[in-house]
C-alpha positions as CSV (number, residue, x, y, z in Angstrom):
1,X,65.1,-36.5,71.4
2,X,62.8,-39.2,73.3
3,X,63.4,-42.7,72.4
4,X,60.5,-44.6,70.0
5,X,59.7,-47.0,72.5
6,X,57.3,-47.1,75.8
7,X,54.0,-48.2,76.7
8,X,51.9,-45.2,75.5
9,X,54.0,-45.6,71.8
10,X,53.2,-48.7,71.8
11,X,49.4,-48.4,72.5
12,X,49.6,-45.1,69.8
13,X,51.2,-47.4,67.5
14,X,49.2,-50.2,67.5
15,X,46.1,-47.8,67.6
16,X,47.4,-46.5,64.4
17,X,48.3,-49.8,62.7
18,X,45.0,-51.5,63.9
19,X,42.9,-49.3,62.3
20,X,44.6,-49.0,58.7
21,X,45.4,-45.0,59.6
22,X,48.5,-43.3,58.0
23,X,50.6,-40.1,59.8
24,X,53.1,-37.8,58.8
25,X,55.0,-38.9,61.7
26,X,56.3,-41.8,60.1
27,X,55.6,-40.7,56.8
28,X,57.4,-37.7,56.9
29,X,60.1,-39.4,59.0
30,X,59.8,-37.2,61.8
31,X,62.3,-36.8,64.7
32,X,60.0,-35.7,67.5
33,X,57.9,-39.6,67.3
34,X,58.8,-40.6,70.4
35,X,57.6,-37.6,72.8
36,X,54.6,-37.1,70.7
37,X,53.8,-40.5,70.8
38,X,54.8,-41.2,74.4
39,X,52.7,-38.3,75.2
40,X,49.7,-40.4,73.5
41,X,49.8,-37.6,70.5
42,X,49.9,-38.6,66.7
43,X,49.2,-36.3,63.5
44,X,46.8,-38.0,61.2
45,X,47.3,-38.2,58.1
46,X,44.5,-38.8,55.6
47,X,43.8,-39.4,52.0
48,X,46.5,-42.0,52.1
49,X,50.1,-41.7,52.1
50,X,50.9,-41.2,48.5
51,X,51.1,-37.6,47.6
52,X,51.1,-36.6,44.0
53,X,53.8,-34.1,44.3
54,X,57.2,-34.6,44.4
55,X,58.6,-31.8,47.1
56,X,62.8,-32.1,47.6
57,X,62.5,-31.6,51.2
58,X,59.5,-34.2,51.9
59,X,60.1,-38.0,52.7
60,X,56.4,-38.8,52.0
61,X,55.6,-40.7,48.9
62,X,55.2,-39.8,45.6
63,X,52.8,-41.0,42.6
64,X,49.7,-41.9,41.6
65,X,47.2,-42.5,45.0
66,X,44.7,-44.3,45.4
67,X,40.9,-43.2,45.5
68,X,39.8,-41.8,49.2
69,X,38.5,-44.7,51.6
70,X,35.2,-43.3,52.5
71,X,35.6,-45.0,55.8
72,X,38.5,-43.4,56.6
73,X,36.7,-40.6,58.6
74,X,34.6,-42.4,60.7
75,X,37.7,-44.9,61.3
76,X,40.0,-41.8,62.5
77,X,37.2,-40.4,64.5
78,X,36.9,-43.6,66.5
79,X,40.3,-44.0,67.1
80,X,40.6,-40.7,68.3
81,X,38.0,-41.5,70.7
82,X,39.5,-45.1,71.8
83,X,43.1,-43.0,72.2
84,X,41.2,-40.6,74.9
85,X,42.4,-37.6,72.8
86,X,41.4,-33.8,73.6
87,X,43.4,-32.4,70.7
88,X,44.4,-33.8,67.4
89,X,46.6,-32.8,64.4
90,X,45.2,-33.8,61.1
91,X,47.3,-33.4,57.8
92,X,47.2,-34.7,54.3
93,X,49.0,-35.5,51.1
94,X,48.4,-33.5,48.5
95,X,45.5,-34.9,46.1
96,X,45.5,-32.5,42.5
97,X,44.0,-35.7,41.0
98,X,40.9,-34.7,42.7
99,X,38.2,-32.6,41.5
100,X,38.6,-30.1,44.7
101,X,42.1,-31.5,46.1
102,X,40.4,-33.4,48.8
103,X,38.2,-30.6,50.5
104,X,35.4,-32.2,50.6
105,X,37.0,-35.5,52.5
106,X,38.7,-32.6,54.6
107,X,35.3,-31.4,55.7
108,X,33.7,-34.5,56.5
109,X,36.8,-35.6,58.1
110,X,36.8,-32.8,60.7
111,X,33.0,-32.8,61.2
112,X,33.1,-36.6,61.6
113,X,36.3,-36.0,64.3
114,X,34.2,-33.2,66.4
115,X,30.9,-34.7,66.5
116,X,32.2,-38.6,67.9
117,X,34.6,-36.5,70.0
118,X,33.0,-33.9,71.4
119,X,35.1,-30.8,73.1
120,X,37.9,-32.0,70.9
121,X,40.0,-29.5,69.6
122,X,41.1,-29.8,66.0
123,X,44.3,-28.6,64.3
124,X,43.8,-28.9,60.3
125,X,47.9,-28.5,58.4
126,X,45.9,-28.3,55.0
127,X,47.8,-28.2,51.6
128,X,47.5,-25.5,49.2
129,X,44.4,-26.4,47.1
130,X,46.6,-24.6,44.4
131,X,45.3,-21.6,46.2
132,X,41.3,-22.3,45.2
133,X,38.9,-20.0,47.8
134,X,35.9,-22.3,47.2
135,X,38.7,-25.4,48.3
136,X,39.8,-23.4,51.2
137,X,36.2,-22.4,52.2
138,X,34.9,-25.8,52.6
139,X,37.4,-26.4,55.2
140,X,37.1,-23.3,56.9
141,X,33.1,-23.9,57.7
142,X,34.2,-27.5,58.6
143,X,34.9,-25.2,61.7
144,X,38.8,-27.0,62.8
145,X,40.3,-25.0,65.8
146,X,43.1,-24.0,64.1
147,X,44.1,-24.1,60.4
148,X,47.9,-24.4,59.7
149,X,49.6,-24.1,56.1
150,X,52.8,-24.2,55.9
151,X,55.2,-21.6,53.8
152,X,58.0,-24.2,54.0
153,X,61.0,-21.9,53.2
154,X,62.3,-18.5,51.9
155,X,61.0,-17.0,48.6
156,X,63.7,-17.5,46.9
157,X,64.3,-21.1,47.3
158,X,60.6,-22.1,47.0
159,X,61.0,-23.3,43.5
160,X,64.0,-25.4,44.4
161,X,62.0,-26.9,46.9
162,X,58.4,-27.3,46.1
163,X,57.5,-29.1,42.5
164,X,54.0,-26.7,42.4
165,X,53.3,-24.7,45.5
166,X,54.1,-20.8,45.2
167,X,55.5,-18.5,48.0
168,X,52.8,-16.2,46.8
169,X,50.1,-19.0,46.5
170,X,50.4,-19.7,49.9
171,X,50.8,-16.4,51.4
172,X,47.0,-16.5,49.9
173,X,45.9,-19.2,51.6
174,X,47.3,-17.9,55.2
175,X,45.4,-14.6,54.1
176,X,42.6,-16.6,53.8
177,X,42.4,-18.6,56.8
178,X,42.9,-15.3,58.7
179,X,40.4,-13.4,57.6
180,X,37.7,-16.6,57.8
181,X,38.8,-18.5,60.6
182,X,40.0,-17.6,64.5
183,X,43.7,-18.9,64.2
184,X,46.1,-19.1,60.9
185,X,49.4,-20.6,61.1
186,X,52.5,-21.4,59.3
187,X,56.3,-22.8,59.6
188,X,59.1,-23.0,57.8
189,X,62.1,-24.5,57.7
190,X,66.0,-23.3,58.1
191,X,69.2,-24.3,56.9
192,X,68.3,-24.4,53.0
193,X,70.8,-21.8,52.3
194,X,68.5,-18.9,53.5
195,X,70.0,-15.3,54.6
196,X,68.9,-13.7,58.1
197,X,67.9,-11.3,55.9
198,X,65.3,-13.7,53.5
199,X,64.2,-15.4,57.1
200,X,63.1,-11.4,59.0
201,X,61.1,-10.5,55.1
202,X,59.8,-14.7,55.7
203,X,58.5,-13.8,59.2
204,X,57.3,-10.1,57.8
205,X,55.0,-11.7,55.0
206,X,53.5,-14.2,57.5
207,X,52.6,-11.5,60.1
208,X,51.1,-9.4,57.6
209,X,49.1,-12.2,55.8
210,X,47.5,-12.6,59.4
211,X,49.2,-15.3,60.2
212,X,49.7,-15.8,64.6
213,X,51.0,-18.8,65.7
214,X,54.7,-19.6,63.4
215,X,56.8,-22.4,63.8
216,X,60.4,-22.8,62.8
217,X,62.7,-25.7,62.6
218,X,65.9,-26.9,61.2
219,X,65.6,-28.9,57.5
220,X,67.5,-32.4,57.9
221,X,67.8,-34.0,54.7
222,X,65.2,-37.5,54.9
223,X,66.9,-39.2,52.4
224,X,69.7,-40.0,49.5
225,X,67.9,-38.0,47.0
226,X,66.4,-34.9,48.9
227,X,67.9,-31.4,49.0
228,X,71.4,-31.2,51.0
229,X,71.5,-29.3,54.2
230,X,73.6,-26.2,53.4
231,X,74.0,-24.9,56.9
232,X,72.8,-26.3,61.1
233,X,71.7,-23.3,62.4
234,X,73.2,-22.8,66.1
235,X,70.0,-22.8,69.1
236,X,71.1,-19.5,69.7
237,X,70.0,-18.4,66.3
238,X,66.5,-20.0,66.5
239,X,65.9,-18.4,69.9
240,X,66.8,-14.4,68.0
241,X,64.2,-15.8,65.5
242,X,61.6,-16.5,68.3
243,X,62.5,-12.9,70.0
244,X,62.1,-11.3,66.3
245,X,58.9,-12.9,65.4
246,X,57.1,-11.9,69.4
247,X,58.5,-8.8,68.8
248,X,56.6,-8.6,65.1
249,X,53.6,-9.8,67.1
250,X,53.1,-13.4,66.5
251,X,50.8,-15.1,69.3
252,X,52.9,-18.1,69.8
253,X,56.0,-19.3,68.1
254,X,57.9,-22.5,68.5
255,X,61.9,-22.2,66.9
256,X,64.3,-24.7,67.4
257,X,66.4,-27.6,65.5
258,X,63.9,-30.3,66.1
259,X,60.6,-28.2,66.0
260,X,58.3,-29.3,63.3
261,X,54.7,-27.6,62.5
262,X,52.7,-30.3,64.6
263,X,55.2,-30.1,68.0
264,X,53.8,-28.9,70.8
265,X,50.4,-28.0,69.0
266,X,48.0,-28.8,71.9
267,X,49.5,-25.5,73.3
268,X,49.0,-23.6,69.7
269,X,44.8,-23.7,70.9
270,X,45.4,-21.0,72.8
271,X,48.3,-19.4,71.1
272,X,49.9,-18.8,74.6
């Protein structure tokens, strides 16, 4: 784990602080901060940073948000720009107080992105929209490189975990992406009390959704009053998840502890 401090984190974080712009990397308290951010990457996190769910794995915040910032887009786009990117992450809370969960903003956010960056590659890690096609769709035609959703764990421990989101609901939305889009992707986490077993029929449903790039990573508790860690999976066991999931046919996966969906993502373009 690379320290959070250098001369391109610094210029990442005062980009990010300058221009009134949220991320899940220090939203969702993430470990891998200081190489993304050394390496001048960031994922951007819009509609604010107050979600209006309540997961038991998620350190974001919870409660009522506040109305979009129709300047946001343009604001991210520029930094983008100023920041010399050639591939960003975008990501979002999730907004069921809005009419279409955000879509819309989506949209315009990754059309406002690509067209003050131009040749810019766009990752989109898009909530659930509660599943809605006509949601989904808007984002899809917005035309992002690649389109992530993540499954976040096991069936079975999805309603421990997730205060609305479905293992089934989301399954949708990877089947979805696939069929409308060049590139779906997913991730979930380990160490939530899941069997080998649940993990293989995880990485089975995901394949056959038409999901092709998979990320997996070990759950570390962000707080006091989050789910406990039941179990830290060994390295060795993330790399006989990697071999199982090539093997299934996945394009690209990335398991280890510290992998999260976003790590490593410029390489996800290509799914090599």
């Amino acid at each position: 784990m690379q320290r959070a401090s250098g001369e391109n984190y610094s210029r990442v974080k005062h980009v990010v602080i300058e221009n009134n712009l949220h991320t899940i990397c220090t939203s969702g308290n993430c470990p891998n901060i200081g190489e993304c951010w050394n390496a001048g990457t960031a994922t951007f996190m819009i509609l604010g940073d107050i979600c209006t769910r309540a997961c038991r794995f998620c350190a974001t915040k919870t409660g009522r948000p506040l109305p979009p910032d129709p300047d946001e887009p343009l604001r991210l786009a520029e930094s983008i720009k100023s920041m010399g990117l050639q591939h960003c992450v975008i990501t979002s809370v999730d907004r069921d107080d809005l009419p279409d969960g955000g879509a819309s903003f989506w949209a315009d956010t990754v059309r406002t992105v690509k067209e003050i960056n131009p040749g810019i590659t766009v990752e989109t890690l898009i909530p659930d929209f509660d599943g809605k096609e006509e949601c989904l769709g808007k984002i899809v035609e917005a035309g992002p490189d690649v389109i992530s959703h993540n499954i976040e764990t096991v069936r079975r421990l999805t309603p421990l975990i997730r205060t609305r989101a479905k293992y089934e609901t989301s399954l949708g939305v990877i089947r979805f992406i696939a069929r409308n889009s060049s590139k779906a992707k997913s991730g979930f986490m380990v160490g939530l009390g899941e069997s080998d077993e649940e993990i293989y029929q995880t990485i089975d449903d995901l394949y056959e959704a038409g999901c092709c790039i998979l990320t997996i990573g070990q759950y570390l508790k962000p707080g006091q009053d989050y789910m406990e860690v039941v179990d830290y999976i060994a390295p060795e066991k993330f790399r006989e998840y990697r071999i199982k999931a090539l093997d299934k046919g996945f394009r690209f996966v990335e398991s280890s502890p510290l992998v999260r969906s976003s790590f490593h993502a410029e390489k996800h373009v290509e799914g090599q």
